[in-house]
N, C-alpha and C positions, 0 to 999 in steps of 0.2 A: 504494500500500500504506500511505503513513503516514498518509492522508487516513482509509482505513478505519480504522489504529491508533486515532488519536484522537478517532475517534467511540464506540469500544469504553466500555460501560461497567467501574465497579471490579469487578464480581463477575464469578471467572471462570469464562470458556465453551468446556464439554467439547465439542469437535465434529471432523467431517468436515469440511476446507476447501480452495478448490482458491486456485493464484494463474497468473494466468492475464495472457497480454499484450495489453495492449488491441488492438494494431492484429490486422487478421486475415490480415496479406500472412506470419507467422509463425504455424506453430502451438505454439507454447511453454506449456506448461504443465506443472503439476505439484500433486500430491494428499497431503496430507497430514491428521495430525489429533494432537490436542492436549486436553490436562485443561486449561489456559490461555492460550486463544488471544491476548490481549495482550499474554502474554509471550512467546510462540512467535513474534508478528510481529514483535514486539522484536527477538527474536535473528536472526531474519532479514535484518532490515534494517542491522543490526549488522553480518552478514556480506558484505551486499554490500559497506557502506561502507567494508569493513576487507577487502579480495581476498589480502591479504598474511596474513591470519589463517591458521589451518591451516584451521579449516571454511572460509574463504573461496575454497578451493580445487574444492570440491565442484562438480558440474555444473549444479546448480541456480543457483549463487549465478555462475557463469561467465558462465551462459546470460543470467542476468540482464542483468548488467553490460557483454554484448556486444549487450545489446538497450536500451541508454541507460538502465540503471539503472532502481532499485525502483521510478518515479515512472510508469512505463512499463506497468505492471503493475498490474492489480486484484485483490481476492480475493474471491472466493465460499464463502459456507457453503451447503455441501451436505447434511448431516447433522450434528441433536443428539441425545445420547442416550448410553443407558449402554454399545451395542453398536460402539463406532467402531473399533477394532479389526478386528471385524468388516467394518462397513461399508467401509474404507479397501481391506483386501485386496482387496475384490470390486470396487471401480471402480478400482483401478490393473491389476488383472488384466482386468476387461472394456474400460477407456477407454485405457487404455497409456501413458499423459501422458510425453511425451518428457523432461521434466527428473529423472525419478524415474530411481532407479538400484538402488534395490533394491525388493524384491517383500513386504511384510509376509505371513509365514508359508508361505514356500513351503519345500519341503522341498531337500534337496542334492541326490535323485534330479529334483526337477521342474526344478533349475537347470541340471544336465546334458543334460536332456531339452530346455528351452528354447536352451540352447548351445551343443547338440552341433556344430555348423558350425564354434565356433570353437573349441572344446575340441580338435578332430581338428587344424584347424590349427597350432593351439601347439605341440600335438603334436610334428606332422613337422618344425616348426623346430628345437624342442627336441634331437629325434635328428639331425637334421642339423648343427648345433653341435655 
């Protein structure tokens, strides 16, 4: 990832981008998108380095870091353009990239819907406590 960073030019680039672990014996990935993608890889790399930070807490930066850190790790742009937004929701809902943890634009009925297994389970602990 810092090898991409540094090839980044100054002007910055709105896009679609995945970061993705080299070896393929993992499927670890995850999809994001960003108005400044050299500062976005900034902060990412920031968080692995810092696991103690509160975002360093997050599953991506976990996942990372149990996979020999950011160094371990490539990044792909997938999509430029003014619709990333868009584009983002639609290949984390069609590709499902295991490091992501939440769903850009889904609604709270599509989460229940997508949850329902563990929604019911929380559940009957909950009554049973």
């Amino acid at each position: 990832m810092l090898d991409f960073l540094l090839n980044l030019g100054e002007k910055p680039l709105k896009c679609v981008y995945s970061i993705k672990y080299k070896d393929l014996s993992h499927d670890a990935f995850y999809i994001g998108c960003t108005g400044n993608l050299k500062k976005r890889l900034s902060y990412h790399i920031y968080n692995c380095d810092h696991p103690e930070s509160a975002h360093g807490q997050h599953k991506i930066y976990q996942s990372i870091n149990y996979l020999g850190g950011h160094s371990n790790f490539v990044v792909d742009i997938l999509y430029t353009g003014e619709d990333i937004l868009f584009v983002e929701e639609q290949l984390i809902r069609t590709l499902q990239p295991n490091m992501n943890t939440v769903t850009p634009g889904r609604t709270l009925a599509e989460y229940y819907q997508d949850n329902i297994e563990s929604i019911k389970q929380s559940k009957i602990v909950w009554r049973y406590l």
